[in-house]
N, C-alpha and C positions, 0 to 999 in steps of 0.2 A: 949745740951740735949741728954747724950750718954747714956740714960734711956734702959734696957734692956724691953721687952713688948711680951708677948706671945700671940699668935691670932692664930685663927681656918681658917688654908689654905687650899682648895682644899682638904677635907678628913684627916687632918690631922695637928697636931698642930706643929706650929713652932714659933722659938723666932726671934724677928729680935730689930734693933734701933730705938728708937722713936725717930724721925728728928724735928718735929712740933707739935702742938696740936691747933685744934679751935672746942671752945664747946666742945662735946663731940666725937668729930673725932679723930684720931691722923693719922699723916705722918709716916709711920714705912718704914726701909729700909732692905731690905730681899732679896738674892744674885743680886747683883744690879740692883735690880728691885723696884720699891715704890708701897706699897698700904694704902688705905685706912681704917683706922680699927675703925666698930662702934661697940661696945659691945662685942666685943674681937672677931670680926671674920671680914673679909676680906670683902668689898664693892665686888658683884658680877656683872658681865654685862652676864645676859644670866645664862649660865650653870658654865662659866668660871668667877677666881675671876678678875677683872678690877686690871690691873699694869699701872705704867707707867715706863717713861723713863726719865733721866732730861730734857730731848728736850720735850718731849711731855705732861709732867707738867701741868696741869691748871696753871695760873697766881694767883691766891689764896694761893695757895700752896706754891710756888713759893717767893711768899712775906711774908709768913707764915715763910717759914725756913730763910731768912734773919731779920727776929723780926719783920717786919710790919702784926701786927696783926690786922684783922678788928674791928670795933665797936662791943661790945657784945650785945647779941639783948636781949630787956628785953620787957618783955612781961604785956601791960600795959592794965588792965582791967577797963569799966569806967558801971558805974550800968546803965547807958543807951544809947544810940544809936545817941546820940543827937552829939557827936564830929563824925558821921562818914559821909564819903561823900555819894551824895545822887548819883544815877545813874538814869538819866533821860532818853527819845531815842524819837526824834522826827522824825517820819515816814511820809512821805509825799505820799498821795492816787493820784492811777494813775487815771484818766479819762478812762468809757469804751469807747470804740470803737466804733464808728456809722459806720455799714453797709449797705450796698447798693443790695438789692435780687433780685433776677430775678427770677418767680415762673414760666415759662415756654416760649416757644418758639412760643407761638400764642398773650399773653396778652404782656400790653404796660412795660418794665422796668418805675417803681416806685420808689422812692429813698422812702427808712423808714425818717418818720419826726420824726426830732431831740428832742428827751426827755428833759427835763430840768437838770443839775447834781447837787443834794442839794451839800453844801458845809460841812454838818454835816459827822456822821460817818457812816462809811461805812457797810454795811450790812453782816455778815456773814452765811455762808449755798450755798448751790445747786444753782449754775445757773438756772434764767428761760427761761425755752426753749420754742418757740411759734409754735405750729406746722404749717407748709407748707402746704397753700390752694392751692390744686392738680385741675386744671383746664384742664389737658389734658385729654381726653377721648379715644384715639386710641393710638397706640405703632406701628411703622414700623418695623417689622420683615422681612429679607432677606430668602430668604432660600438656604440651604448651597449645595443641589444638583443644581438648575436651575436659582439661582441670581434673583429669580423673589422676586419684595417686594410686602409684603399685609400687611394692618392694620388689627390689633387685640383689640377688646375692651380692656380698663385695666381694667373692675372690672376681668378679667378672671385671670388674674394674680397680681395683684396691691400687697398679701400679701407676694411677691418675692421669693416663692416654684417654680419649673419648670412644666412644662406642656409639653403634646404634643400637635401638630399642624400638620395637615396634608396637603400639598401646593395646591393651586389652578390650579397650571397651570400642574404642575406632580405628582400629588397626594400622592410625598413619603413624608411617618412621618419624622417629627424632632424634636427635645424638645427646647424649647424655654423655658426663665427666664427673667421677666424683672428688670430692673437694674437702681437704683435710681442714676441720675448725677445732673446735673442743670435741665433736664428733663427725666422720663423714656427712657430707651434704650432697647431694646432686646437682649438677649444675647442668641445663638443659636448652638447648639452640631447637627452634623449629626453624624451617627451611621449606620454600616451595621450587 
């Protein structure tokens, strides 16, 4: 196939050998370098046109210039859908989790009883969240001048803004915040 073939290289037109052809590709050989040529311009990778080298060859190509030509693809249209495979995808639903709460450090740990888990489909949307019946009533705050601890209501802080607090035993201010954990905590800034 010493077919002469002109293609659009890099800005600029050049002739080179058609070595192969499959479909509408052809092997063209251009200062010993091979490209690919669809539509009379050069396969590009990137900015740059895509060369090869005989070593670096796809195997297509490869068997192409030796006469092993692949099957020609023909393109077969059927009026309906009924020849094509189907794609099915069986998803297996995980079980939620049963947890175990502790609402505070004075009432008994309660294990949550166990829900039933339908074996139907699974519900989609928003977790339901149950809110935390708060049974604590005072909050230990330390103070950060004289280590002395005093309880503090928590409705005075419960919607976790900071406050000041002035000490009992050394009457200097400090701002205390309380701090939801497994059970409120006090979280306490001194300042001069």
């Amino acid at each position: 196939m010493d077919e002469t073939i002109t293609f659009w290289l890099d800005n600029k037109i050049c002739s080179g050998f058609k070595i192969a052809e499959i479909g509408r590709q052809a092997l063209v050989s251009y200062r010993d370098k091979y490209y690919i040529i669809v539509g009379g311009a050069a396969l590009m990778k990137g900015v740059r046109p895509l060369h090869y080298s005989k070593s670096s060859m796809p195997l297509l190509w490869k068997k192409a210039m030796k006469g092993i030509l692949p099957p020609p693809v023909v393109a077969i249209e059927h009026a309906e859908d009924e020849f094509l495979p189907v794609t099915t995808s069986i998803k297996k639903e995980r079980k939620p989790m049963q947890k175990n709460t502790i609402e505070s450090e004075f009432s008994e740990a309660q294990p949550v009883a166990a829900k039933p888990v339908s074996s139907g489909v699974k519900k989609t949307g928003a977790a339901e969240v149950k809110p935390v019946k708060i049974i604590q009533a005072v909050v230990t705050a330390t103070c950060p001048y004289c280590s002395h601890k005093q309880d503090l209501p928590f409705e005075k802080g419960k919607n976790g803004k900071p406050f000041f607090v002035a000490c009992v035993r050394c009457s200097t201010e400090f701002a205390v915040r309380f701090v939801p954990v497994t059970m409120y905590q006090a979280q306490v800034a001194a300042f001069k």
